[in-house]
Every structure is written in structure tokens, then in C-alpha cells.
VOVEX-324110 format. One record per residue: residue in one letter; x, y, z of N, C-alpha, C, O in turn. Coordinates in nm, 2 decimals, m for minus. Layout:
// residues N
[pt 'A', [X, Y, Z], [X, Y, Z], [X, Y, Z], [X, Y, Z]]
...
// end
This chain:
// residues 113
[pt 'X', [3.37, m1.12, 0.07], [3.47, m1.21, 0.11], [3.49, m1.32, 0.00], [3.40, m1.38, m0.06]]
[pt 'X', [3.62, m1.33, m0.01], [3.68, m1.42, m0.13], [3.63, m1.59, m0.14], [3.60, m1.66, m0.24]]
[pt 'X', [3.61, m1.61, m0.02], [3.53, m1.75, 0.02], [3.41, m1.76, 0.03], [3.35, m1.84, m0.04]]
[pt 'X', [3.39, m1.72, 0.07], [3.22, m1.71, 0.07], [3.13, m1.76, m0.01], [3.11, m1.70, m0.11]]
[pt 'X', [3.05, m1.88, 0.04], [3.01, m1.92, m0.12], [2.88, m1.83, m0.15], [2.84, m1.82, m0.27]]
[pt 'X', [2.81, m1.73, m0.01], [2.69, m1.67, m0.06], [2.73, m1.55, m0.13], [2.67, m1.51, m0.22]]
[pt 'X', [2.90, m1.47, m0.05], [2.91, m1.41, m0.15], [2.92, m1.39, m0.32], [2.89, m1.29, m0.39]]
[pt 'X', [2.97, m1.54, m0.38], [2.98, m1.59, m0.48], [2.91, m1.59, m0.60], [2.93, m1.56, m0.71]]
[pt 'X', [2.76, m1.67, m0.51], [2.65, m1.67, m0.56], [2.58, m1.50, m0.58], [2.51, m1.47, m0.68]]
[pt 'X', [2.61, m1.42, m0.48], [2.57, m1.26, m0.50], [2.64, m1.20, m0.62], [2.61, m1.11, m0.70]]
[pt 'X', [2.74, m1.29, m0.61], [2.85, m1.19, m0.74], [2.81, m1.27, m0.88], [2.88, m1.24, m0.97]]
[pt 'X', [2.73, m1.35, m0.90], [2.69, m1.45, m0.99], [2.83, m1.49, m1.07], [2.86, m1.47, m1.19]]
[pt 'X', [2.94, m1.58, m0.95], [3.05, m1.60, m1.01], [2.99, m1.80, m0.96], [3.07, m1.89, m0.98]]
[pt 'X', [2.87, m1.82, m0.89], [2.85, m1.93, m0.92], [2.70, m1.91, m0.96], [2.63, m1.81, m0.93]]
[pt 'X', [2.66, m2.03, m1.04], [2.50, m1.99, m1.11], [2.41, m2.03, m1.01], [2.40, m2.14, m0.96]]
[pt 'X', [2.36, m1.96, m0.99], [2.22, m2.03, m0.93], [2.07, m1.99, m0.94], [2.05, m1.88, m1.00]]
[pt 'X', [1.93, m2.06, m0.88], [1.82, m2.02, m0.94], [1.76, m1.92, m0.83], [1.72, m1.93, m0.72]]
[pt 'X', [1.80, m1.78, m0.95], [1.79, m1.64, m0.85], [1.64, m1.62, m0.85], [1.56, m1.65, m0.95]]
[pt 'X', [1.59, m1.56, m0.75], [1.40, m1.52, m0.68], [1.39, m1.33, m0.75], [1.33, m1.28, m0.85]]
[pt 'X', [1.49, m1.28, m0.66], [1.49, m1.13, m0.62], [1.67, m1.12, m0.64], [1.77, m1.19, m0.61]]
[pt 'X', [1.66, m0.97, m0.72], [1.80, m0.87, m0.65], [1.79, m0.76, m0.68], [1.72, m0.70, m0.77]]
[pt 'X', [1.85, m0.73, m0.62], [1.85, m0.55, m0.61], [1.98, m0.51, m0.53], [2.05, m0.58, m0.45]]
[pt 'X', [2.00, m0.39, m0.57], [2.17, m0.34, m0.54], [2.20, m0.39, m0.39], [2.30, m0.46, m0.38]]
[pt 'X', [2.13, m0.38, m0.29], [2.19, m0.46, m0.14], [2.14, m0.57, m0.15], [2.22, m0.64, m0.08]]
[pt 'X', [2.04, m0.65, m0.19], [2.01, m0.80, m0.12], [2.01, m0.91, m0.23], [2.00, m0.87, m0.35]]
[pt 'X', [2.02, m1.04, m0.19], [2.03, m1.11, m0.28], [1.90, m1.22, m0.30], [1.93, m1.29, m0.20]]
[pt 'X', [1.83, m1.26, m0.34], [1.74, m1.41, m0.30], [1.73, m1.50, m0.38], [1.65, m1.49, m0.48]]
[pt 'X', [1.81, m1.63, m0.37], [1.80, m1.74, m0.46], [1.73, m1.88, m0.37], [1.70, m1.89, m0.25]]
[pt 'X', [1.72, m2.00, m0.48], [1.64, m2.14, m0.42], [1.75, m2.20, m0.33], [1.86, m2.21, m0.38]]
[pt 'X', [1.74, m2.23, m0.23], [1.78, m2.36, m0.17], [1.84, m2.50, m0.24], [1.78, m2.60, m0.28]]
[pt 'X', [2.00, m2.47, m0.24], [2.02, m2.61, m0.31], [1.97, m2.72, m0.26], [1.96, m2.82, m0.34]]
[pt 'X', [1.93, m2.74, m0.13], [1.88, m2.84, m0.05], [1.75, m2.84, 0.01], [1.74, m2.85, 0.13]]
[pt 'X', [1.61, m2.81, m0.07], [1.52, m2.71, 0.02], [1.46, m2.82, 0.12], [1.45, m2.94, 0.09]]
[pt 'X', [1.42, m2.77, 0.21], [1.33, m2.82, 0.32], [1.24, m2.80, 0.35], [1.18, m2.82, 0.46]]
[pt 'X', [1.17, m2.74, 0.19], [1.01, m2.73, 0.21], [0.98, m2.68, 0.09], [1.05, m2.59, 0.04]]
[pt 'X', [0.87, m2.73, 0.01], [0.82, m2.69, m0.20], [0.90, m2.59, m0.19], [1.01, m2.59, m0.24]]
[pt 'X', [0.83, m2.47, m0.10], [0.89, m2.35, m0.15], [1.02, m2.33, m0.06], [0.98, m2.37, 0.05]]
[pt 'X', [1.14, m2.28, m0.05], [1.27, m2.27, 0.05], [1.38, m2.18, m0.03], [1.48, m2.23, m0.08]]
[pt 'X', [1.35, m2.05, m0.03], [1.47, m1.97, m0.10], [1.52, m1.88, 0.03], [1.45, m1.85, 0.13]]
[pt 'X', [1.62, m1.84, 0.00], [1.73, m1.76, 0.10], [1.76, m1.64, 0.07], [1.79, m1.64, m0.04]]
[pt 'X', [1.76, m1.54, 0.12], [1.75, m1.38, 0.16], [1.90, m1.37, 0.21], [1.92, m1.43, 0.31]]
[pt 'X', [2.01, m1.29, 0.13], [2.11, m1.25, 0.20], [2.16, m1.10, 0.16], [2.13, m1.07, 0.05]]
[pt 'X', [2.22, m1.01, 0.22], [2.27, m0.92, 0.21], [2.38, m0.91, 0.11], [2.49, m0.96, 0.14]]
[pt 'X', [2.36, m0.85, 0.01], [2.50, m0.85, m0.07], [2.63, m0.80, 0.01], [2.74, m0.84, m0.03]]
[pt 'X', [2.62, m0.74, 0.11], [2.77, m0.71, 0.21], [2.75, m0.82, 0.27], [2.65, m0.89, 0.31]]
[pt 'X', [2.90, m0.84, 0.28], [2.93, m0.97, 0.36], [2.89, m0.94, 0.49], [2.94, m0.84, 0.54]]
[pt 'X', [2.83, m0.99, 0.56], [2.78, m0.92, 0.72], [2.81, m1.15, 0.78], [2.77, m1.25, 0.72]]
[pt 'X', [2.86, m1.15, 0.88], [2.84, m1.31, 0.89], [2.77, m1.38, 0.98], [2.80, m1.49, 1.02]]
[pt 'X', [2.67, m1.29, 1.02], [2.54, m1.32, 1.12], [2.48, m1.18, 1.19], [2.51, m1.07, 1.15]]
[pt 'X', [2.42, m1.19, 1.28], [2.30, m1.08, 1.29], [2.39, m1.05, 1.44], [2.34, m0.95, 1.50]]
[pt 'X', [2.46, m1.08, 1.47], [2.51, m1.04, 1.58], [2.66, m0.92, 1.52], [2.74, m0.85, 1.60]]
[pt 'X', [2.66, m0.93, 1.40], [2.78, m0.87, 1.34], [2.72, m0.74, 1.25], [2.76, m0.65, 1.19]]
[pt 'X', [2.59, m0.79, 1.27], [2.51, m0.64, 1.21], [2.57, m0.48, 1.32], [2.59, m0.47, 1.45]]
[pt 'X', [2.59, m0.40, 1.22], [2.63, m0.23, 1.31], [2.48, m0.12, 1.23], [2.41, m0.11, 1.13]]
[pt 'X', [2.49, m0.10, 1.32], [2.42, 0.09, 1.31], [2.44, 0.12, 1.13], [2.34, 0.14, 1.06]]
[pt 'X', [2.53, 0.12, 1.10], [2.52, 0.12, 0.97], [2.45, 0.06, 0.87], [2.42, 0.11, 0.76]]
[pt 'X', [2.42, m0.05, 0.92], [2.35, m0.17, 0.82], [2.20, m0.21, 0.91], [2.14, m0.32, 0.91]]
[pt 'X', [2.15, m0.09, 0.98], [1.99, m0.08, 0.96], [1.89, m0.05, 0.83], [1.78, m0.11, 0.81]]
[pt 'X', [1.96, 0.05, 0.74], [1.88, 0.04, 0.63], [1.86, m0.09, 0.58], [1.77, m0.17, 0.60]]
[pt 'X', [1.97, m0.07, 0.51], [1.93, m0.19, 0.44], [1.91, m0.32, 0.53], [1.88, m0.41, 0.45]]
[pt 'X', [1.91, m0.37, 0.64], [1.85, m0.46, 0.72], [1.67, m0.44, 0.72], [1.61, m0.54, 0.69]]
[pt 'X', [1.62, m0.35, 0.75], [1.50, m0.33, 0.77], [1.45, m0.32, 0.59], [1.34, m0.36, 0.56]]
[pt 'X', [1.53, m0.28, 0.47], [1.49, m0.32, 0.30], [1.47, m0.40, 0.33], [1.35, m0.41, 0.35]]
[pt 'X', [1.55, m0.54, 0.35], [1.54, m0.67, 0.32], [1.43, m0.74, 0.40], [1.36, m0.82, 0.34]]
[pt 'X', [1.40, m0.72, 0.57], [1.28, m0.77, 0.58], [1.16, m0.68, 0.53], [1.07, m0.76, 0.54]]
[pt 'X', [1.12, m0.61, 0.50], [1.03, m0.57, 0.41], [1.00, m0.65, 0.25], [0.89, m0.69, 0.21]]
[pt 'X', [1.12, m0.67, 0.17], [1.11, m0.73, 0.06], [1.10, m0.87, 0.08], [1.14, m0.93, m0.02]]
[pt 'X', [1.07, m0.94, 0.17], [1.05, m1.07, 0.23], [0.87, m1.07, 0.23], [0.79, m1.17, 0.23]]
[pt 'X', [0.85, m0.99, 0.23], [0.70, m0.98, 0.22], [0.70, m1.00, 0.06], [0.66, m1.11, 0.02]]
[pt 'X', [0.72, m0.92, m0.01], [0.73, m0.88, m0.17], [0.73, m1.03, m0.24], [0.67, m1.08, m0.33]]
[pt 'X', [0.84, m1.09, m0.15], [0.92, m1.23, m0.20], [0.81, m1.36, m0.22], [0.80, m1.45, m0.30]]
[pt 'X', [0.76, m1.34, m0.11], [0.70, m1.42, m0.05], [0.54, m1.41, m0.11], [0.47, m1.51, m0.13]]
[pt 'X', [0.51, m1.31, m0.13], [0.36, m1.35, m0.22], [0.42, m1.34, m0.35], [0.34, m1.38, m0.44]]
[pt 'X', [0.52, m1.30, m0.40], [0.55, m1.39, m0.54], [0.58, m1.48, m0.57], [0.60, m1.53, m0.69]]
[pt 'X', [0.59, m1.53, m0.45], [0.66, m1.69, m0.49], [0.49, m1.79, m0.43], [0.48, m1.91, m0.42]]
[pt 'X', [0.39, m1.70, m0.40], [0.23, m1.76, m0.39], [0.21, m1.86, m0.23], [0.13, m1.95, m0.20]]
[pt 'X', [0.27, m1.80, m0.17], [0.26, m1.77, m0.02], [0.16, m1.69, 0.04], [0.19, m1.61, 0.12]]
[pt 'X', [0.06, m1.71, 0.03], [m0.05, m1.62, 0.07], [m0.12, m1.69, 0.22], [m0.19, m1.65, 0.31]]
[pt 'X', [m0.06, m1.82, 0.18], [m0.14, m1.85, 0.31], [m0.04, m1.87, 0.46], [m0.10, m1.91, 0.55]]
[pt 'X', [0.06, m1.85, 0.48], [0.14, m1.76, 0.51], [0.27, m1.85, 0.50], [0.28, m1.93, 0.40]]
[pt 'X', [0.41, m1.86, 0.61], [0.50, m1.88, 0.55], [0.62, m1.89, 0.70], [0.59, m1.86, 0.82]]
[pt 'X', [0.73, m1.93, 0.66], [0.82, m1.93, 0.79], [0.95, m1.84, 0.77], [1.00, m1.87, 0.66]]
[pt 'X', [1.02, m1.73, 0.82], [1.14, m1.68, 0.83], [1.22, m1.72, 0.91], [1.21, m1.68, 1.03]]
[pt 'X', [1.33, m1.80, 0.87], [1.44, m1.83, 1.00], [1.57, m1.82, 0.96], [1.62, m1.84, 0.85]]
[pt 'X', [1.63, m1.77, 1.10], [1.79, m1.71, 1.10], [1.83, m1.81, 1.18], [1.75, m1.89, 1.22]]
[pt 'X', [1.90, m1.82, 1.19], [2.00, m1.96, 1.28], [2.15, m1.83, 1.30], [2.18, m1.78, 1.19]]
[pt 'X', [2.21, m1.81, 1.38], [2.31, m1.72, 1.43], [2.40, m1.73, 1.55], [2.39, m1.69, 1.67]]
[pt 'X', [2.51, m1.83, 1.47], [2.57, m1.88, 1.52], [2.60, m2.05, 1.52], [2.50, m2.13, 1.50]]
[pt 'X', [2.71, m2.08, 1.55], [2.75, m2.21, 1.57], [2.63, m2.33, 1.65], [2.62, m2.45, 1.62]]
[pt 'X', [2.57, m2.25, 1.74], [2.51, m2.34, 1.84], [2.39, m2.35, 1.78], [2.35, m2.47, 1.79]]
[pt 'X', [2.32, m2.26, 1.71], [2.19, m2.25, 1.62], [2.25, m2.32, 1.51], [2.16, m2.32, 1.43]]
[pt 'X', [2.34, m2.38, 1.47], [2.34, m2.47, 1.32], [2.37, m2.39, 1.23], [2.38, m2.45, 1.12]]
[pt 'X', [2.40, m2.25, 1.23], [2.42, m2.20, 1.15], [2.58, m2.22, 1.05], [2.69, m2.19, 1.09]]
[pt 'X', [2.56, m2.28, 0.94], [2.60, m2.34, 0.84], [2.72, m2.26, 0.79], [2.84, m2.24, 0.82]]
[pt 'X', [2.63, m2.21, 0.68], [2.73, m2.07, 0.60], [2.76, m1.95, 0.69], [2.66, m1.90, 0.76]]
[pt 'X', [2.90, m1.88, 0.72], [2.88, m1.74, 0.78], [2.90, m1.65, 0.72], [3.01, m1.59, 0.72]]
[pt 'X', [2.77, m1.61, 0.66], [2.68, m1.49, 0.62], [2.53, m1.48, 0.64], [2.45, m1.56, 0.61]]
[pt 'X', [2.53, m1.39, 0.67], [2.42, m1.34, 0.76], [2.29, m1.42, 0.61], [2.30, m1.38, 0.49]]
[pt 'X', [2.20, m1.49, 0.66], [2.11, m1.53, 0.55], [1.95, m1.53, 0.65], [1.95, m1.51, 0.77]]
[pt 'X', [1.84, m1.55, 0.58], [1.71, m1.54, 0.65], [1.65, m1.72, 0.52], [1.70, m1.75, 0.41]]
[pt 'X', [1.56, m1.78, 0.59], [1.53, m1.88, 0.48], [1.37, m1.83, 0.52], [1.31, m1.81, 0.62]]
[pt 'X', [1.31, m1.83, 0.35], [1.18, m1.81, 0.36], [1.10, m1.97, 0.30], [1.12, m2.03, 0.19]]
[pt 'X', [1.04, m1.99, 0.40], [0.98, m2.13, 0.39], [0.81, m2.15, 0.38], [0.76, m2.09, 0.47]]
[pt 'X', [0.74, m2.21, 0.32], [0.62, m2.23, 0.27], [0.57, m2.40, 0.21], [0.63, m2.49, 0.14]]
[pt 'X', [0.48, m2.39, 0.24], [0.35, m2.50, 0.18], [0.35, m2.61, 0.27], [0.25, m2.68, 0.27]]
[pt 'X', [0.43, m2.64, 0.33], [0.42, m2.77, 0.50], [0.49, m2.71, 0.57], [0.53, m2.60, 0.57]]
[pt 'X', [0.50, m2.82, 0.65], [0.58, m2.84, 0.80], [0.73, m2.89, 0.73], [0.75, m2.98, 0.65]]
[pt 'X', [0.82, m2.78, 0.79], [0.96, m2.88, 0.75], [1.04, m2.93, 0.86], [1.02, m2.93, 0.98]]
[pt 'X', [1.19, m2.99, 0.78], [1.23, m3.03, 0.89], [1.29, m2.96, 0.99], [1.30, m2.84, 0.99]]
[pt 'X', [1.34, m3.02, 1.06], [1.39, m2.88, 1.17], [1.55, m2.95, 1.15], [1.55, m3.07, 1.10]]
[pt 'X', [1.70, m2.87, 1.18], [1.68, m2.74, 1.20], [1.74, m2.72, 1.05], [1.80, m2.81, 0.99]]
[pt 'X', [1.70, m2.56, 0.96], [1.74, m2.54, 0.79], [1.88, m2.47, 0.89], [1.89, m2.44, 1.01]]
[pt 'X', [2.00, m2.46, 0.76], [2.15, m2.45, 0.78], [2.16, m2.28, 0.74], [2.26, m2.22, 0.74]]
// end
């Protein structure tokens, strides 16, 4: 999607400080993090929340929480860590594209966008 700023960032037509990528998913830092560690997991297809996920997009749905493991002890997460989706308007959900925020080393604040 032409707007999209996560698409954007997936197309590296804006720069940002990339974790992980691979042909379907994306993972870069938190321009705003809400915790040491706070990077974001999105789908390179525009998908614009988990309620807009199809039958189609189980693969690569179940890749990307798998590689959230991967992510997450490379980024020295061992002692463990937070995944949250926000989906939808009423959840805070900010950007609409489907994103996951992987969070580590405290308590943050509530609620990430």
C-alpha cells in the first residue's frame, strides 16, 4: 500500500534500524520504544490487522511467529520477553498493518501503538 508507512519502511524507501528480513517479514527498532529492547515484526504483505489475515496467509503467519523466537534471543532476551498485537481501533492500534511488538528487559508502559 502506497501509504503505508510500514510498508515503506519494508520497501527500505524510508531508512530505518533493521533487526531481521527475509522475503515475507520485516523487523526493525521502535522509533518510540517502550522498553531497552522494543522492535516490531510485520509482514511484508500489506495485511492491516489480524482480523484481515485469510487462509492464505497461515504460512507465512505461523514463519513469522516462529522467527520471533530467533529474534528475540538475538537481540539477548533469554530471560524472557513480551509479544503484543493491538487489532484494531479500540486496542490502540496505531498503524494499519498488521505488526507484533517484541518487548524485553522491564515492565513497560501500557498501551505500545
Amino acid at each position: 500500500m502506497a501509504d503505508c508507512i510500514f510498508c515503506m519502511l519494508a520497501n527500505h524507501d524510508i531508512p530505518t534500524n533493521v533487526v531481521y528480513e527475509d522475503d515475507q517479514i520485516f523487523c526493525f527498532h521502535d522509533a518510540d520504544p517502550q522498553a531497552p529492547v522494543h522492535v516490531l515484526v510485520i509482514p511484508k504483505k500489506h495485511i492491516e490487522c489480524i482480523d484481515a489475515l485469510t487462509e492464505e496467509d497461515k504460512e507465512m503467519i505461523g514463519h513469522l511467529m516462529l522467527k520471533i523466537q530467533d529474534i528475540a534471543k538475538e537481540l539477548g532476551l533469554e530471560n524472557g520477553y513480551r509479544v503484543v498485537s493491538n487489532n484494531g481501533e479500540d486496542a490502540f492500534q496505531t498503524v494499519k498493518h498488521l505488526h507484533f511488538h517484541i518487548l524485553g528487559k522491564r515492565k513497560m508502559s501500557w498501551p505500545p501503538g
